[in-house]
N, C-alpha and C positions, 0 to 999 in steps of 0.2 A: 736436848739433842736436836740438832738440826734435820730436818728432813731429806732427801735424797732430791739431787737436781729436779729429777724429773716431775718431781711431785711438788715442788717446793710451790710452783704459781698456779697449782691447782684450785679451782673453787671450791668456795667453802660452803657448805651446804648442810650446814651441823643438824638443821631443824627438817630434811629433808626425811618423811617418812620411812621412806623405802632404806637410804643408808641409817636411818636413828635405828630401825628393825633389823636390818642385818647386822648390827654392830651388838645387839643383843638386850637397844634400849630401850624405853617404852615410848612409840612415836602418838602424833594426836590422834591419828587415828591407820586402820591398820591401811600397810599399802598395798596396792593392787597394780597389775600390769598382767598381759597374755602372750606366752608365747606365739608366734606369728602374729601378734598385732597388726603388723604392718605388711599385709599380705591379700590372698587372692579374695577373701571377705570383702572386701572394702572396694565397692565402685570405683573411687577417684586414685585408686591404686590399679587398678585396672587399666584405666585410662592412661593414668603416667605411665606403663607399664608396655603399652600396647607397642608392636613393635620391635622390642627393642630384647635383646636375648640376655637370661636372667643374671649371667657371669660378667656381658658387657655393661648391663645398669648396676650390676653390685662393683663395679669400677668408677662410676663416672659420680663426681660429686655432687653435681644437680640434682639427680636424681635421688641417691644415695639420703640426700639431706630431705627433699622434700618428702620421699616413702618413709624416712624415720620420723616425719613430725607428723605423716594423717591420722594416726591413730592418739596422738595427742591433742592435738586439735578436737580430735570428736570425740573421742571417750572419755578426755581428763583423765587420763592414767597417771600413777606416779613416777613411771619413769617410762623411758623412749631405751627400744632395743634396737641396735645399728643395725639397720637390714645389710645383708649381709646371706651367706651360702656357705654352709659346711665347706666345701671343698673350694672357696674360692682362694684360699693361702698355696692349695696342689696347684690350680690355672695358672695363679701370677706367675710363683717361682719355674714355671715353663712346662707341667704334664700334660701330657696332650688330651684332655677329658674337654666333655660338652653334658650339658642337662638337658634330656629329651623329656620334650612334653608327655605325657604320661608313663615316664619310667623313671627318672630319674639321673643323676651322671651314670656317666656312662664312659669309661678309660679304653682307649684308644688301644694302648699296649699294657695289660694287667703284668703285676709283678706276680713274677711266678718262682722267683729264684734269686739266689745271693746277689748274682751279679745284676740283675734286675735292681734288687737295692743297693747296689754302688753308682749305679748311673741314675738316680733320683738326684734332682736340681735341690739345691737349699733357696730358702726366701730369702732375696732381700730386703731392706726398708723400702728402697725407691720402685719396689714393684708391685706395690701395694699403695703409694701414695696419693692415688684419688682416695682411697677410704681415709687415709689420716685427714685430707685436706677438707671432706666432709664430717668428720669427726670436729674440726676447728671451726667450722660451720656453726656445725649445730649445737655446741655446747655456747654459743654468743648466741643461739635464739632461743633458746630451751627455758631461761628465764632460771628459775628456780627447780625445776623437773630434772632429777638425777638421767645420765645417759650408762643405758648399760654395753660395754665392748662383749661382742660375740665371737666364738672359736668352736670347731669340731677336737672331740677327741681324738688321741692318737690311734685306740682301737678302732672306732670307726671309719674314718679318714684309712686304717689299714684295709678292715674290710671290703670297701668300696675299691683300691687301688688288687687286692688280689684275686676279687670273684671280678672284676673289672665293671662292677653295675651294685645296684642293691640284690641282696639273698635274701632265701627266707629262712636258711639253713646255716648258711657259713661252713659251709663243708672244705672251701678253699681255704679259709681262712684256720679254719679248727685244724686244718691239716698239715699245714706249713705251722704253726705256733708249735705242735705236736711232734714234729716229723724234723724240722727243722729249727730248734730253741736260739741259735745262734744266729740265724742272718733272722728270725722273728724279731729280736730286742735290737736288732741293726737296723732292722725298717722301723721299730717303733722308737727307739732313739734319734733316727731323724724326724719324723714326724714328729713327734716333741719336742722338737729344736724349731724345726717350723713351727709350730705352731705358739711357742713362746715368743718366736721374736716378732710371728703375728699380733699379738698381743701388747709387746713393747712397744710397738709402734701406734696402738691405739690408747696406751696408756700416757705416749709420750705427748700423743694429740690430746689427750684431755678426758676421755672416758674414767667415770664414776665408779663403776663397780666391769665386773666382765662375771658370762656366764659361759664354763664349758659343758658343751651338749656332749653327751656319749649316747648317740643316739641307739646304739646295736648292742649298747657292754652286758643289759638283761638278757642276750643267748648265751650267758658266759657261768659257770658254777662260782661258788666262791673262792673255790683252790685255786683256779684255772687263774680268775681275775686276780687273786692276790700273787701267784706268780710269777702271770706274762702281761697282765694289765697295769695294776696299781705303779710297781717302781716309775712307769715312765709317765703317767697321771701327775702322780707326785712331784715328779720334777716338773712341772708343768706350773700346777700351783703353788708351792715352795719356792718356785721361780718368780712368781709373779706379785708372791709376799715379801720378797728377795729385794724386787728390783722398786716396787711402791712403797716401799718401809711398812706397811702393812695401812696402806691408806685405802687399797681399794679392796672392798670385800669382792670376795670370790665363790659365787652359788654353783655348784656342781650338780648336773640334771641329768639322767638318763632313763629310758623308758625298760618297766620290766625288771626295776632294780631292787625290788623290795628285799631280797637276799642278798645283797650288797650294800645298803644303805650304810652300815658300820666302815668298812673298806673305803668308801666315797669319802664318808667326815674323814678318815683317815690320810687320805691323799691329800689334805691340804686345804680342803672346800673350809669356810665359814658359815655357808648356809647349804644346805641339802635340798634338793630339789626331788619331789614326792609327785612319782606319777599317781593316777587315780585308782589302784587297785589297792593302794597300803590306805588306810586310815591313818589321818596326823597323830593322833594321840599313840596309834601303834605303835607310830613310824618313832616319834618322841620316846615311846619305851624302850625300842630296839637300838636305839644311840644313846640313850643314858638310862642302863635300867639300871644302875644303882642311884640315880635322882642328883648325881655330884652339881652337874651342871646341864641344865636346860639345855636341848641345842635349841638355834635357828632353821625353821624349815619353811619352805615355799612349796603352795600347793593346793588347792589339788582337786579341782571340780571336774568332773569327768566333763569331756568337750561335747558328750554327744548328749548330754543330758540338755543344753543348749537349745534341743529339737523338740522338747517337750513339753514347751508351755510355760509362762512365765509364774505359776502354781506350784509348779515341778520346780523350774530355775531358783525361786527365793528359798526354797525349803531348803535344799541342797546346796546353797550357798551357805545359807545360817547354820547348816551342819558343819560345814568343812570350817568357819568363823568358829563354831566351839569345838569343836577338834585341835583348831589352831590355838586355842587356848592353855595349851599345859605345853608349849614350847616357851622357849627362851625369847621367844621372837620370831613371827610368824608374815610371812608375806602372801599374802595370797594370790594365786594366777591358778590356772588351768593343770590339769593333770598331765596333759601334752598341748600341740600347739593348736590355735582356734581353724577350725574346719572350712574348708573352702564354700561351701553353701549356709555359712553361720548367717542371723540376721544380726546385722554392728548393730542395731537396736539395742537388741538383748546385752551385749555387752557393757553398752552406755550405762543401763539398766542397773548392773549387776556393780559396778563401779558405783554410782549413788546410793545402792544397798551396802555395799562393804565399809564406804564410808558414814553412811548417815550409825550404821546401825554397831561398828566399832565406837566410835567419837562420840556415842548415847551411853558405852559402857566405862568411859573414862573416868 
């Protein structure tokens, strides 16, 4: 069977750790990468950075390319995550939001109401294409190093556009889903249409794998998420297994999800993303407790353990390394994403341990 245009002149990267693990195989050794890799951690991200406001450098593919290669460059990670912003797919296709320094976006005019969601813009390709063009970039410099495409969930991406900022409650958000079931699956139908064809356009550029973040879906029960969450998740990555012939694995992460993890593989994911409060081996029980098939999971060193000494660092790694051991295939990165006062030392550090001390157990 022929593969689908889009994928057909993709690279081949059969021996690449990170896709031989997500695909459920056994790679040389395990692979490693951090959320926020490429971020306020990092001096010379700082410096590129300085300036220039975080929605207009997640557009521009200068930048775009060189913030996605600093943390390859210095850590040797297995793979490079496209910098990139939750809600930068809302900015393109025209909502009027900005990310204020210490809050967060912030929506200009919060959807509070139906008609609020029929005057939501859709994405299109061409407003989005500095990131594809940095996408084409970087997969001609990246060498052999998988690039992973990034995307916000639909509930998230909802939450921010109805409390008009981040909550700590979602009271807007719980109330409208609750109050209102019909224009709820009509904002989160377009958001999942956004946020697909965000996606097709980085897939069309070249990205190796894509991970969708739901960064808020752990405030949610599991009735709530399998009612007013998962269908439109699902078309998200069902869409995006759809439209790659199933070439590009799809890790699905959200913080707080440990009573959703089931739900998540559910939605379409091939690899589960494990914040740091679930144990892998838990985590591993909870998606296959009758032992059918191992899943894939990524995860899961708490970030703030990071602060405690590289005593602390190696133990804690070599634990979440055999946790990650009774999965089907196990990627290692951080519980959530690496903290803005992290030393990139420790990370370098913790990337030569994951490697030296996987590839000694082969």
């Amino acid at each position: 069977m022929s593969l689908p245009a889009n994928v057909s002149n993709r690279r081949r990267l059969d021996e690449a750790p990170l896709l031989v693990a997500a695909r459920g195989g056994t790679p040389a050794h395990t692979p490693v990468w951090f959320m926020r890799q490429a971020g306020r951690s990092l001096p010379e991200y700082r410096r590129t950075r300085e300036g220039v406001p975080m929605l207009r450098a997640c557009l521009t593919p200068e930048l775009v390319s060189e913030i996605t290669m600093q943390p390859v460059r210095r850590h040797g990670v297995d793979a490079a995550i496209l910098f990139s912003d939750i809600v930068l797919p809302l900015y393109a296709s025209g909502v009027e939001l900005d990310i204020v320094a210490g809050t967060g976006p912030v929506v200009n005019r919060p959807v509070r109401g139906a008609a609020d969601v029929a005057a939501l813009p859709a994405l299109r390709a061409e407003q989005v294409e500095g990131v594809a063009e940095a996408i084409r970039t970087l997969v001609a410099e990246l060498g052999e190093t998988p690039l992973i495409g990034f995307a916000g969930a639909p509930f998230t991406l909802a939450s921010y556009l109805v409390e008009g900022g981040p909550s700590r409650n979602h009271e807007r958000t719980k109330a409208l889903m609750h109050s209102e079931p019909e224009t709820w699956h009509a904002l989160l139908g377009k958001l999942a249409e956004t946020t697909l064809e965000f996606l097709r356009v980085q897939i069309d550029a070249g990205v190796d794998a894509v991970q969708l973040f739901d960064s808020w879906a752990g405030a949610l029960s599991p009735h709530d998420y399998a009612a007013y969450v998962q269908p439109h998740t699902n078309r998200i990555l069902r869409g995006v297994a759809e439209y790659s012939g199933e070439e590009v694995p799809r890790i699905h992460f959200g913080v707080g999800t440990g009573e959703l993890l089931t739900a998540m593989r559910d939605s379409g994911a091939s690899v589960v993303g494990v914040d740091w409060r679930v144990p892998l081996d838990r985590a591993v029980n909870r998606l296959d407790p009758q032992q059918h098939r191992p899943p894939v999971v990524q995860g899961n060193l708490d970030p703030a353990v990071l602060f405690a000494g590289w005593d602390a660092v190696r133990s804690e790694t070599e634990r979440v390394l055999a946790e990650g051991r009774s999965a089907g295939g196990h990627i290692f990165n951080l519980g959530h994403g690496v903290l803005p006062d992290t030393d990139p030392d420790v990370l370098t550090r913790i990337v030569e341990l994951v490697h030296s001390s996987s590839a000694s157990r082969r």
